[in-house]
PDB file of N, CA, C and O in Angstrom:
ATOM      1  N   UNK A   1      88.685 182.105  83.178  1.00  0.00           N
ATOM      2  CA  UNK A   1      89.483 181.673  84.317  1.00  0.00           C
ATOM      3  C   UNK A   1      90.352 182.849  84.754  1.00  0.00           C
ATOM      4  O   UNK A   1      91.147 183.439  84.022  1.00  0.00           O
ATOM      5  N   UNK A   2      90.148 183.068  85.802  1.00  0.00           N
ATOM      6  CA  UNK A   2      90.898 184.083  86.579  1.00  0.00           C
ATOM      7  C   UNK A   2      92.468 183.775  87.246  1.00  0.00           C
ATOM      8  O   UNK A   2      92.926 182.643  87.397  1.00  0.00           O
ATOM      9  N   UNK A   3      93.118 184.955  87.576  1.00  0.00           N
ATOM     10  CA  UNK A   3      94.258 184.559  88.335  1.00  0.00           C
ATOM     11  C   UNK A   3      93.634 183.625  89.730  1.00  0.00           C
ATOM     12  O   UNK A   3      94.054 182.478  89.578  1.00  0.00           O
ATOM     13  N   UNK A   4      93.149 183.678  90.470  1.00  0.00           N
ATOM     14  CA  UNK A   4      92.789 183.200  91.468  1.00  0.00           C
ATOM     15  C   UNK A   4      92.655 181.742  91.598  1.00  0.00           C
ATOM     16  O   UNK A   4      93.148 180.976  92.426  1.00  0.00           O
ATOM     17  N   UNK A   5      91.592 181.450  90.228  1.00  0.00           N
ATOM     18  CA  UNK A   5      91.476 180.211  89.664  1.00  0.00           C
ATOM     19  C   UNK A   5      92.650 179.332  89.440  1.00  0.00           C
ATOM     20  O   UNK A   5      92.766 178.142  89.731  1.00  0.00           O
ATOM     21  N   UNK A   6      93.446 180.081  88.908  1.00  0.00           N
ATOM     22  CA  UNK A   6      95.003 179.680  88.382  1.00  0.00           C
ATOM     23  C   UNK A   6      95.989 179.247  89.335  1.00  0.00           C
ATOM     24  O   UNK A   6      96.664 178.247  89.089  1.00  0.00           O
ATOM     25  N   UNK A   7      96.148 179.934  90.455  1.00  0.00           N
ATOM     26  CA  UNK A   7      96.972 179.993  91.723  1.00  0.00           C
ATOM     27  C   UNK A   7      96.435 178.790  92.137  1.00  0.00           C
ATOM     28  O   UNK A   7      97.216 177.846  92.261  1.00  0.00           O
ATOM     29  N   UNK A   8      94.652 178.546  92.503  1.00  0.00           N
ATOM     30  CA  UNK A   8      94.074 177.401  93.633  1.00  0.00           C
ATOM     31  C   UNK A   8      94.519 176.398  92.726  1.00  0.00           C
ATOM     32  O   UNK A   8      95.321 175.592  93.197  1.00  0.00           O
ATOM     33  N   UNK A   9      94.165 176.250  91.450  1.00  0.00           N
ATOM     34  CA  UNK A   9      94.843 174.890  90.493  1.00  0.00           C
ATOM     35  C   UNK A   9      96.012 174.804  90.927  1.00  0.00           C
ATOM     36  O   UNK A   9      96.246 173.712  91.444  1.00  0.00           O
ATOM     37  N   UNK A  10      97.366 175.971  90.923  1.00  0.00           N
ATOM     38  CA  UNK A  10      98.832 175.154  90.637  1.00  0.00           C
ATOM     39  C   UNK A  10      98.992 174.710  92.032  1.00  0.00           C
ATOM     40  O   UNK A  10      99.737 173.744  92.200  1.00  0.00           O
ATOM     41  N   UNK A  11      98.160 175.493  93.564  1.00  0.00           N
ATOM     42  CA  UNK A  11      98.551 174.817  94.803  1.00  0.00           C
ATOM     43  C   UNK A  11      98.163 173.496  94.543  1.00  0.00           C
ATOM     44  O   UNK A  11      98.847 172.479  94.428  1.00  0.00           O
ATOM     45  N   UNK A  12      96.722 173.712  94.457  1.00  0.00           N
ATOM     46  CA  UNK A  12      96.236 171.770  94.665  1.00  0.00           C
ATOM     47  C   UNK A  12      96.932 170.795  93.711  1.00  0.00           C
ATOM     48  O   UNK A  12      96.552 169.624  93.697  1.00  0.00           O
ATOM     49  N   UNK A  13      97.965 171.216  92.880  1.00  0.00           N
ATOM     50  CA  UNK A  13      98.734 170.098  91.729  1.00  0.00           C
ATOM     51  C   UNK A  13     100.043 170.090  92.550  1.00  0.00           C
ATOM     52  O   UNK A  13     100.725 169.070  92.448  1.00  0.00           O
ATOM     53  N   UNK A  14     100.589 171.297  93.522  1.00  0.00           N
ATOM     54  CA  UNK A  14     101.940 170.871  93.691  1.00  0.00           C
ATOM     55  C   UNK A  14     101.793 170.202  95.193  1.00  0.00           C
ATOM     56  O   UNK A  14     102.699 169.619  95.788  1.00  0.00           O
ATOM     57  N   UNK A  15     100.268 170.444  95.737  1.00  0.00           N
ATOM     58  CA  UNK A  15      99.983 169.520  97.173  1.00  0.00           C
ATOM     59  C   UNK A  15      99.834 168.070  96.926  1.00  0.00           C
ATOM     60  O   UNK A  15     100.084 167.200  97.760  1.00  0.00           O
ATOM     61  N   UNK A  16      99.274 167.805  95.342  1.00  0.00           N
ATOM     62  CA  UNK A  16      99.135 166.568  95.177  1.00  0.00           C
ATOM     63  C   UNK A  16     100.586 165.889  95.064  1.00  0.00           C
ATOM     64  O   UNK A  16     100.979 164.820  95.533  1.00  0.00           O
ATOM     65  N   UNK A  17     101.361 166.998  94.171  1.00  0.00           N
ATOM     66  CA  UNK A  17     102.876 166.193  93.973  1.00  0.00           C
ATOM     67  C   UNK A  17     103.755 165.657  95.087  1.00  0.00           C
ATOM     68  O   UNK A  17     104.420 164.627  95.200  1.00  0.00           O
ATOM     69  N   UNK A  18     103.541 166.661  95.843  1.00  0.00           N
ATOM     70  CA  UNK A  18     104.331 166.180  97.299  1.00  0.00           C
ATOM     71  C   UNK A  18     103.527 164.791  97.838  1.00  0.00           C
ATOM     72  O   UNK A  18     104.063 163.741  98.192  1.00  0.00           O
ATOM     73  N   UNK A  19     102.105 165.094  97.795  1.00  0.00           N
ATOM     74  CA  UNK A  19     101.544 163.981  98.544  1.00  0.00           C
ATOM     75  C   UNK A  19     102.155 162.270  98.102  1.00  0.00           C
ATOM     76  O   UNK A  19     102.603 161.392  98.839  1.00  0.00           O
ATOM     77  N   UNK A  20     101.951 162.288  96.690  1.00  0.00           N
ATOM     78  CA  UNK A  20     102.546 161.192  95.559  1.00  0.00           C
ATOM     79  C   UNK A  20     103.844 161.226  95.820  1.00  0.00           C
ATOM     80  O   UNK A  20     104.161 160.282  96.545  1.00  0.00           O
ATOM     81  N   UNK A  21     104.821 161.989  95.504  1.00  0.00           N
ATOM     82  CA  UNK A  21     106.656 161.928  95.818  1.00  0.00           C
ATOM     83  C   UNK A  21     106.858 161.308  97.079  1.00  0.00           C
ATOM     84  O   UNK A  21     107.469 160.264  97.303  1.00  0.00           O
ATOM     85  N   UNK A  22     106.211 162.149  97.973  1.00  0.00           N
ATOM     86  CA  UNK A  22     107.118 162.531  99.195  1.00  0.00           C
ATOM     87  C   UNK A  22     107.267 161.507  99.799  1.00  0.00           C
ATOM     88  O   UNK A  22     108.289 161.488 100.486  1.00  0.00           O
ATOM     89  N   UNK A  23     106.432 160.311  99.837  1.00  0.00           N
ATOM     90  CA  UNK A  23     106.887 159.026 100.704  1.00  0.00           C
ATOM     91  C   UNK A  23     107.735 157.954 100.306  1.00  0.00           C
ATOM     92  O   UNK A  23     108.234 157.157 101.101  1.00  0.00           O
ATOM     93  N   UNK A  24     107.927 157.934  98.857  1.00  0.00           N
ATOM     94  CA  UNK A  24     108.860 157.228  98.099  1.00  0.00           C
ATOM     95  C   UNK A  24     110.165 157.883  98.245  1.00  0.00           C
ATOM     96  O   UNK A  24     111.166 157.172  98.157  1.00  0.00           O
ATOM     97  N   UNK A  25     110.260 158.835  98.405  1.00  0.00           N
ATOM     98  CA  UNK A  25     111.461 159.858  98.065  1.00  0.00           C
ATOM     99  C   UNK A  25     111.815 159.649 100.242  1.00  0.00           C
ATOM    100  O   UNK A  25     112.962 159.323 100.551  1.00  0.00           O
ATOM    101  N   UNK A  26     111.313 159.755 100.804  1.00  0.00           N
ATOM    102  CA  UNK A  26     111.165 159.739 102.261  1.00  0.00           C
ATOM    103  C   UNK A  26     111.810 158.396 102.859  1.00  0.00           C
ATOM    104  O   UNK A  26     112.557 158.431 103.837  1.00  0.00           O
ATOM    105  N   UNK A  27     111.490 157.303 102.246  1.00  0.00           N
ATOM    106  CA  UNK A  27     111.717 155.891 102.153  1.00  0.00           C
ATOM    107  C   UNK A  27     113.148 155.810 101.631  1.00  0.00           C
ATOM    108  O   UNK A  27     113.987 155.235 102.325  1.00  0.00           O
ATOM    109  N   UNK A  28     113.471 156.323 100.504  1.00  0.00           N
ATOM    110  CA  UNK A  28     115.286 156.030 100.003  1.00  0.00           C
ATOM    111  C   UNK A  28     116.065 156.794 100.683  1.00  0.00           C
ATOM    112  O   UNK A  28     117.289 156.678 100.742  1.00  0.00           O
ATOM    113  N   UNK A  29     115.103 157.973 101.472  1.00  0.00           N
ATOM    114  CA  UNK A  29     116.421 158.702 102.096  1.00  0.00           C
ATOM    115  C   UNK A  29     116.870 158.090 102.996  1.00  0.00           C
ATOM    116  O   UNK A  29     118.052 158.308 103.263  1.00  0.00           O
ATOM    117  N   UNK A  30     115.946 156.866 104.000  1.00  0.00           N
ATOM    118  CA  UNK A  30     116.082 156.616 105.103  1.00  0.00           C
ATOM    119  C   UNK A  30     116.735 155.446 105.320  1.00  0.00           C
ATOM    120  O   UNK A  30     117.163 154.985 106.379  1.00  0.00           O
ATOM    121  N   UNK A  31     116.796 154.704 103.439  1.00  0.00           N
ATOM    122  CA  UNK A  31     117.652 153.366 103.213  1.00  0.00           C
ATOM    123  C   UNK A  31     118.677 153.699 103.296  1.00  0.00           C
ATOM    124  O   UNK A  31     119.411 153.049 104.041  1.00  0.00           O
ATOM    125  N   UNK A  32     119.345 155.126 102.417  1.00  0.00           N
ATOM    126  CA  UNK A  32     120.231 155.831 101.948  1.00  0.00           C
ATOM    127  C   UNK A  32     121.519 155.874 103.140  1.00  0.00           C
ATOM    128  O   UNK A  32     122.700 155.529 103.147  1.00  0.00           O
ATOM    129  N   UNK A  33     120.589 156.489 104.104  1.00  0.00           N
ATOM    130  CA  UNK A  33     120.917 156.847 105.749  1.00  0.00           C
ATOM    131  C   UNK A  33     121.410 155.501 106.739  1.00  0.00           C
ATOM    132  O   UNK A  33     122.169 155.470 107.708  1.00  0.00           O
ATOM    133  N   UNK A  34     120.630 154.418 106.047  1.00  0.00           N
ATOM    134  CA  UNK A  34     120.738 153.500 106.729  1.00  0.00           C
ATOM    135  C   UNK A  34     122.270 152.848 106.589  1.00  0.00           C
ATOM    136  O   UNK A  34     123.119 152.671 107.463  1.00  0.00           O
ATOM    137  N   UNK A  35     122.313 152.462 104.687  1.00  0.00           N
ATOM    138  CA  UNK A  35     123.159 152.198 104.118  1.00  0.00           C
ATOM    139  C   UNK A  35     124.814 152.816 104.432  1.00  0.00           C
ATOM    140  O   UNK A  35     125.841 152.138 104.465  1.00  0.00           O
ATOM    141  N   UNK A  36     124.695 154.190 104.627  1.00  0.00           N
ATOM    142  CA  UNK A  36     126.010 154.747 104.581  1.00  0.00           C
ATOM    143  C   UNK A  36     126.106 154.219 106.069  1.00  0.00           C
ATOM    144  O   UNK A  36     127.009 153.473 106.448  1.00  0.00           O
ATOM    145  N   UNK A  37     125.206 154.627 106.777  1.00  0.00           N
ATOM    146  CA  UNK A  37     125.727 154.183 108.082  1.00  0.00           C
ATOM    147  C   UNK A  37     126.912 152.949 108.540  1.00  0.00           C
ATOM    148  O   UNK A  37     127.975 152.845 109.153  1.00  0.00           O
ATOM    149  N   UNK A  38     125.761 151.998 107.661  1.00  0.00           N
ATOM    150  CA  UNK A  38     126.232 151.049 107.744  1.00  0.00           C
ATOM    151  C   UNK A  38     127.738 150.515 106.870  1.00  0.00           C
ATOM    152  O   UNK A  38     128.484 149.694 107.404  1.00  0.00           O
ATOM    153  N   UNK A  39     127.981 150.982 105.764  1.00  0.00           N
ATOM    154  CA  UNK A  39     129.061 151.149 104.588  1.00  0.00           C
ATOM    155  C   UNK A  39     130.416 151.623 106.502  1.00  0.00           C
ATOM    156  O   UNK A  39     131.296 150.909 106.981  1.00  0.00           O
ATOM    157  N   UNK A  40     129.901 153.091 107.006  1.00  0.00           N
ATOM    158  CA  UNK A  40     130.957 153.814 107.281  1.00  0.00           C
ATOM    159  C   UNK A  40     131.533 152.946 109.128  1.00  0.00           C
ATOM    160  O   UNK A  40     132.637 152.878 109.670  1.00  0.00           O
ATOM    161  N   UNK A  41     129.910 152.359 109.625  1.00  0.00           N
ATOM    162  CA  UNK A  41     130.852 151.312 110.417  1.00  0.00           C
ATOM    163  C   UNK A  41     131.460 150.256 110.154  1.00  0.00           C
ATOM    164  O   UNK A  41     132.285 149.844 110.970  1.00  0.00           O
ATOM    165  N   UNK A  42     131.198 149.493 108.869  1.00  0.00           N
ATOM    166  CA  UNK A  42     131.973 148.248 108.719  1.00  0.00           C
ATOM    167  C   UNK A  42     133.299 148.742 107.760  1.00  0.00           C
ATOM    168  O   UNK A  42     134.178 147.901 107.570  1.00  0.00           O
ATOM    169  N   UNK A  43     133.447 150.069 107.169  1.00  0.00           N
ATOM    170  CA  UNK A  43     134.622 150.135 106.002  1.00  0.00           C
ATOM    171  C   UNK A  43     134.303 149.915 105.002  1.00  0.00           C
ATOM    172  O   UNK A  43     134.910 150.216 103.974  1.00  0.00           O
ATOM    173  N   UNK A  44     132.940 149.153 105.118  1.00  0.00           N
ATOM    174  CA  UNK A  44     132.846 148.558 103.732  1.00  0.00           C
ATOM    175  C   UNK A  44     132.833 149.723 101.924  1.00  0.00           C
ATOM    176  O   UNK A  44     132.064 150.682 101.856  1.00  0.00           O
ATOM    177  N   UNK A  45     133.308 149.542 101.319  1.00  0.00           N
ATOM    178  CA  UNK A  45     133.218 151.113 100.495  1.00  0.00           C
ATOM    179  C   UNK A  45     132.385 150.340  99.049  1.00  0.00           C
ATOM    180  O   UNK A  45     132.949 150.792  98.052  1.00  0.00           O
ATOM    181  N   UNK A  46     131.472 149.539  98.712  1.00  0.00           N
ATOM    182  CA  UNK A  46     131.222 148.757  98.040  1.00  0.00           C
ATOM    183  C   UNK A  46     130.150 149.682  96.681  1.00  0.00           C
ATOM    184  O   UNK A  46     128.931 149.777  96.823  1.00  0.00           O
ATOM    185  N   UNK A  47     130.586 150.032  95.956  1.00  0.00           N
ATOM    186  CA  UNK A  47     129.640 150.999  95.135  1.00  0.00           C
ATOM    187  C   UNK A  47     128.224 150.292  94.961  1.00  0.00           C
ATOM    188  O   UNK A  47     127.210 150.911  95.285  1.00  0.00           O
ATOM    189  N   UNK A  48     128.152 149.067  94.477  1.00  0.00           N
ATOM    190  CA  UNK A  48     126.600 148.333  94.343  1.00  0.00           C
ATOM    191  C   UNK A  48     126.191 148.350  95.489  1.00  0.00           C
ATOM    192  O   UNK A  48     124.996 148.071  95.393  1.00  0.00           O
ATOM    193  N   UNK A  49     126.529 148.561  96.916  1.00  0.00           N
ATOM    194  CA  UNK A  49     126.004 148.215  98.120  1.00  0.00           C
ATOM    195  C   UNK A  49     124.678 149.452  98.611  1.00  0.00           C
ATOM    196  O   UNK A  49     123.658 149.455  99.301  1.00  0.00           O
ATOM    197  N   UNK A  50     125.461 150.407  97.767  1.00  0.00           N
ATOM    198  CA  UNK A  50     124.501 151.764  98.070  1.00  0.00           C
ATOM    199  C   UNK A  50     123.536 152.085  97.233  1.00  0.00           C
ATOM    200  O   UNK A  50     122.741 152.965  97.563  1.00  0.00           O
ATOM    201  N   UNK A  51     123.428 151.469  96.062  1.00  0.00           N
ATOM    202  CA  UNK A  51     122.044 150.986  95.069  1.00  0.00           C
ATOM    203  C   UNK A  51     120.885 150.108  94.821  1.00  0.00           C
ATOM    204  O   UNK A  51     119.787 150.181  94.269  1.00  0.00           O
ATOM    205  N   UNK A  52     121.489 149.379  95.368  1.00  0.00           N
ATOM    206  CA  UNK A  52     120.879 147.691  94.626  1.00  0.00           C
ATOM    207  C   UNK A  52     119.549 147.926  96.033  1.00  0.00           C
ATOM    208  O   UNK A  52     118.364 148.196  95.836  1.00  0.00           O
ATOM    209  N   UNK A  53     120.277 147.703  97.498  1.00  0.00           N
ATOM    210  CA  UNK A  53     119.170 148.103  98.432  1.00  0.00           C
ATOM    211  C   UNK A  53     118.363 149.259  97.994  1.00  0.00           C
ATOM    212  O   UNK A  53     117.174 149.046  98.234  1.00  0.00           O
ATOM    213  N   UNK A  54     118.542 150.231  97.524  1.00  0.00           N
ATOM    214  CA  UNK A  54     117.899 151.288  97.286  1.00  0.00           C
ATOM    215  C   UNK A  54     116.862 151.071  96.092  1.00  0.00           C
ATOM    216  O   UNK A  54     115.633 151.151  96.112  1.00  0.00           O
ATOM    217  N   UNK A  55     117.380 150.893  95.470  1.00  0.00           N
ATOM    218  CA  UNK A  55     116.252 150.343  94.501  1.00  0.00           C
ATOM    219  C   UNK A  55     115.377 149.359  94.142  1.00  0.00           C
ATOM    220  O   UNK A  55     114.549 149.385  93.231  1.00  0.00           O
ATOM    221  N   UNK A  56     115.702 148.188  95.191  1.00  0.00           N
ATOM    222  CA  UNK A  56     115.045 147.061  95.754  1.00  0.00           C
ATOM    223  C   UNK A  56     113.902 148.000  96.705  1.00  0.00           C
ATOM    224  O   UNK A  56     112.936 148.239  95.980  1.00  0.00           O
ATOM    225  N   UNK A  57     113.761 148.451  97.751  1.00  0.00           N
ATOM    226  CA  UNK A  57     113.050 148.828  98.563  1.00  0.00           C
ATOM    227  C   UNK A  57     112.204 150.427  97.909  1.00  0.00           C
ATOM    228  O   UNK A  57     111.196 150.830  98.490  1.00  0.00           O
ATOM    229  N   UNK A  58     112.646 151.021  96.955  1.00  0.00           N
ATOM    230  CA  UNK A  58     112.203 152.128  96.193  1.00  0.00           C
ATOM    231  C   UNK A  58     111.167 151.289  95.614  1.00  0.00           C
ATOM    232  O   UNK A  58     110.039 151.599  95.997  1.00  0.00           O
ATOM    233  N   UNK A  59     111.238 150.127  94.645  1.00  0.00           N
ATOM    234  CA  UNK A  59     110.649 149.422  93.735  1.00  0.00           C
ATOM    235  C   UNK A  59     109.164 148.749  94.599  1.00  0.00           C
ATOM    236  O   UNK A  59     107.994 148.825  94.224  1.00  0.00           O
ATOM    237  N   UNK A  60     109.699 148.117  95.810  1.00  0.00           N
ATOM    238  CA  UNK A  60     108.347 147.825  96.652  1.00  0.00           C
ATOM    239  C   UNK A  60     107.622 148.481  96.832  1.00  0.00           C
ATOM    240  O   UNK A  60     106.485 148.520  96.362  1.00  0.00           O
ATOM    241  N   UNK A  61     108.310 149.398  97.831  1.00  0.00           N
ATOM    242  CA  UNK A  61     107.601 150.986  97.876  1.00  0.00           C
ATOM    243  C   UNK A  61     106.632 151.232  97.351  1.00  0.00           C
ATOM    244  O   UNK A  61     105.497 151.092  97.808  1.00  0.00           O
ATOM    245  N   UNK A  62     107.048 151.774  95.960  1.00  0.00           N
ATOM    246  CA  UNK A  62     105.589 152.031  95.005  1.00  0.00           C
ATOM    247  C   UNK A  62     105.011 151.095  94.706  1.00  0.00           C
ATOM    248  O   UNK A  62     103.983 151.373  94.090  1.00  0.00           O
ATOM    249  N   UNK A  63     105.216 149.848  94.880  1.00  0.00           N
ATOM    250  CA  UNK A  63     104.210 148.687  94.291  1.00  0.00           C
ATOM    251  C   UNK A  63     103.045 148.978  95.873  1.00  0.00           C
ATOM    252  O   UNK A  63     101.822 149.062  95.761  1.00  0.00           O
ATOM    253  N   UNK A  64     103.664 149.070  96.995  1.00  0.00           N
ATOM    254  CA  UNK A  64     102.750 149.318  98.454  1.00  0.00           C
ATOM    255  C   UNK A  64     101.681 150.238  98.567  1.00  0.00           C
ATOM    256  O   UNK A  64     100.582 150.100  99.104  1.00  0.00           O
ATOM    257  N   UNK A  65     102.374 151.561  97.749  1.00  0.00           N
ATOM    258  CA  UNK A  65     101.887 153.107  98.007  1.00  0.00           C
ATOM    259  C   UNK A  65     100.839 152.936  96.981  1.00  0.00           C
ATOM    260  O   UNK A  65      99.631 153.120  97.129  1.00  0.00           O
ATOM    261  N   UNK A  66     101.617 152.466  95.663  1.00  0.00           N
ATOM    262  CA  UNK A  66     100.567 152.664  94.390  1.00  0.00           C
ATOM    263  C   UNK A  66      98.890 153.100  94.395  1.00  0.00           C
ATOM    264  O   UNK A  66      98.390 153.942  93.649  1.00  0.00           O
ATOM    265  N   UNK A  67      98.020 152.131  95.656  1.00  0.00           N
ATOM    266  CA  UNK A  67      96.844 152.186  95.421  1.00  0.00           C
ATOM    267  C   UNK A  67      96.714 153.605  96.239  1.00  0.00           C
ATOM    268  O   UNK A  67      95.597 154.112  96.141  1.00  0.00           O
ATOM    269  N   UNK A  68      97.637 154.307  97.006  1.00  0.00           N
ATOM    270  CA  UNK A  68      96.945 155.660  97.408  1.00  0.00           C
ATOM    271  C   UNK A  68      97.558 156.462  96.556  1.00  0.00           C
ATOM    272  O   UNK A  68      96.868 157.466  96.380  1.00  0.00           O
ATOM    273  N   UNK A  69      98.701 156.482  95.846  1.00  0.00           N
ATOM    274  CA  UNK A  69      99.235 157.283  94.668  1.00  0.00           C
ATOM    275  C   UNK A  69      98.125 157.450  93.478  1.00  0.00           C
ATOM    276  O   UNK A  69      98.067 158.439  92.747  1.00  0.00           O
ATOM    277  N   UNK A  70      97.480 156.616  93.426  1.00  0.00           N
ATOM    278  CA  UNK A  70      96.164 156.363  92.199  1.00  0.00           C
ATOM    279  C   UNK A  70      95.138 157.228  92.458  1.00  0.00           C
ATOM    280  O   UNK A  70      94.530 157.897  91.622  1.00  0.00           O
ATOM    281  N   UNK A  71      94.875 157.179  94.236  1.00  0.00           N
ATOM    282  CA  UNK A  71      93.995 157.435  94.267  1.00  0.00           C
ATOM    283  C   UNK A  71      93.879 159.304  94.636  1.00  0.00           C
ATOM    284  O   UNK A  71      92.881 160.018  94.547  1.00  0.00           O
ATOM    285  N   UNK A  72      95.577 159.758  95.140  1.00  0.00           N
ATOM    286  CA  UNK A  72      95.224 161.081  94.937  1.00  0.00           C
ATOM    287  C   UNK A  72      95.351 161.477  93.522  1.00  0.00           C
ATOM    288  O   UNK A  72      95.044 162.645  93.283  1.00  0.00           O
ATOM    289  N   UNK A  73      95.631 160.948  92.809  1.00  0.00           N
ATOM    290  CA  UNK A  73      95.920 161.499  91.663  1.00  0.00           C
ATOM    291  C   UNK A  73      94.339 161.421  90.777  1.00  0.00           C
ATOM    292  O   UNK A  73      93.741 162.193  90.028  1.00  0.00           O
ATOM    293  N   UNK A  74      94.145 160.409  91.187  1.00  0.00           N
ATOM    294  CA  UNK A  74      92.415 160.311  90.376  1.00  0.00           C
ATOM    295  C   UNK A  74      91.616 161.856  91.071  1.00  0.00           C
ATOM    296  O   UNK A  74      91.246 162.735  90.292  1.00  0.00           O
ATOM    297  N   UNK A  75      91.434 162.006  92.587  1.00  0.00           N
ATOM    298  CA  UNK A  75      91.236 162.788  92.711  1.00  0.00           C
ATOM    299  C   UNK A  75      91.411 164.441  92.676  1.00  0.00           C
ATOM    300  O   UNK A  75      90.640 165.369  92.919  1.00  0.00           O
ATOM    301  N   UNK A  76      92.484 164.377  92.352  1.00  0.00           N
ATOM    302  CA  UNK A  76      92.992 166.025  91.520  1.00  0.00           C
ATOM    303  C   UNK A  76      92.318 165.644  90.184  1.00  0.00           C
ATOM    304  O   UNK A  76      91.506 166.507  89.847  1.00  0.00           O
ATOM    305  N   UNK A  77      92.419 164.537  89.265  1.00  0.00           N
ATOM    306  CA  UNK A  77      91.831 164.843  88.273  1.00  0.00           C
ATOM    307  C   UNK A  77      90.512 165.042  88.266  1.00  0.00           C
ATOM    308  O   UNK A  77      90.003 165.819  87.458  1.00  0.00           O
ATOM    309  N   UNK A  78      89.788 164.358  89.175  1.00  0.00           N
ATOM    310  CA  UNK A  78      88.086 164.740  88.997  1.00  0.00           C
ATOM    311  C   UNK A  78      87.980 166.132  89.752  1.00  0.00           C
ATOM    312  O   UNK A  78      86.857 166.637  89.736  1.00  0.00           O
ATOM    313  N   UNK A  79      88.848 166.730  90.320  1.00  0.00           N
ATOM    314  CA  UNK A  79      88.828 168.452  90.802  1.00  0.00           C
ATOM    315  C   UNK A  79      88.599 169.120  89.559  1.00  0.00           C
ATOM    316  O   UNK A  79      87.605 169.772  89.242  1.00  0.00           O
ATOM    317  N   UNK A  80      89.866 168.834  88.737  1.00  0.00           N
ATOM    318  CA  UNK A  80      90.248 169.415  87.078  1.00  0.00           C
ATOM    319  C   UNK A  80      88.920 169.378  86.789  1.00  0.00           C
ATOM    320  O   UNK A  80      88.303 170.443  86.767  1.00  0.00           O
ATOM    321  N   UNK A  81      88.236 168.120  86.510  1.00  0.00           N
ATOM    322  CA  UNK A  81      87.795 168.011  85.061  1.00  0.00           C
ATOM    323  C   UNK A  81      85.875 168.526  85.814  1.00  0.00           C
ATOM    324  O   UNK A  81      84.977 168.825  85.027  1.00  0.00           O
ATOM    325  N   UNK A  82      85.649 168.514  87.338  1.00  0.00           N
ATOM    326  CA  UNK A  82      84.971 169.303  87.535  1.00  0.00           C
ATOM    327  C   UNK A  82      85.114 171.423  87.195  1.00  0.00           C
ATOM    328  O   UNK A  82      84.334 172.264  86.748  1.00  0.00           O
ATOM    329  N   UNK A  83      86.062 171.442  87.546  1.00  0.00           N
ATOM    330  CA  UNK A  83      86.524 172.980  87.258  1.00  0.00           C
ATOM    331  C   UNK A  83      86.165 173.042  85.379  1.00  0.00           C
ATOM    332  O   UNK A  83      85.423 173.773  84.724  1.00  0.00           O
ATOM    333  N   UNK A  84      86.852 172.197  85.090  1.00  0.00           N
ATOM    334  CA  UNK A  84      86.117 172.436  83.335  1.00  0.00           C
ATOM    335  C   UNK A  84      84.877 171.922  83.506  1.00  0.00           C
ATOM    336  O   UNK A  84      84.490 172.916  84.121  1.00  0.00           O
ATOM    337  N   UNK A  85      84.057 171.326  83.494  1.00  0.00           N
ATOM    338  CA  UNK A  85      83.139 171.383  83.007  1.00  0.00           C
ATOM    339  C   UNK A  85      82.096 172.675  83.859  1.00  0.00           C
ATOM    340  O   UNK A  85      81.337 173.393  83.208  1.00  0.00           O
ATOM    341  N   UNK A  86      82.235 172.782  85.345  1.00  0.00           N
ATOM    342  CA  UNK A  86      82.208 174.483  85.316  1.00  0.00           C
ATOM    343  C   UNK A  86      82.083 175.506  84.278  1.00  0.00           C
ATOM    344  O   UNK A  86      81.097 176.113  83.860  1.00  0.00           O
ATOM    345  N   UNK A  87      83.309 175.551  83.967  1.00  0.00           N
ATOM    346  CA  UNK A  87      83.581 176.771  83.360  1.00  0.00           C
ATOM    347  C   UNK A  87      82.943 176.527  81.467  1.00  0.00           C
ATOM    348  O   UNK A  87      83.097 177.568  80.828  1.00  0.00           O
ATOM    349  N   UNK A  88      82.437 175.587  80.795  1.00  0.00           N
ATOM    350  CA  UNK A  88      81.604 175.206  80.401  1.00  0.00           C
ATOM    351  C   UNK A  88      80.504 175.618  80.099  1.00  0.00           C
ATOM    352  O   UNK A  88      79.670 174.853  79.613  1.00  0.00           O
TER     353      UNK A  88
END
């Protein structure tokens, strides 16, 4: 295995990571956003107010995403485990 080899592996693992993160992580920012908004027009200063939503709608989230989270991730692994048996 070459440097070259090495580089195309760590892109296609950190394209997969974003692909998997980025919409869960995309989703709380936008509760997050929603939440303060909302906290800073009513006064409200409520510490559980800025969690409980967040992790209610984080928690769906991935139960929604899950079947395409599976499925890039299955597919980086059959990349992998083609590249080994390649090199084989």
């Amino acid at each position: 295995m070459n440097a070259v080899e090495v580089i195309s592996i760590s892109r296609d693992a950190i394209w997969t990571l974003l692909k998997v993160g980025a919409p869960v992580m995309l989703i709380a920012l936008i509760i997050g956003l929603g939440v303060s908004l909302f906290q800073a027009l009513t006064q409200i200063q409520e510490m559980t107010l800025a969690f409980v939503p967040k992790i209610i709608v984080i928690f769906v989230s991935v139960l929604v995403l899950l079947p395409f989270m599976l499925a890039s991730l299955n597919g980086f692994m059959e990349q992998i485990v083609d590249k080994i048996v390649a090199l084989g």
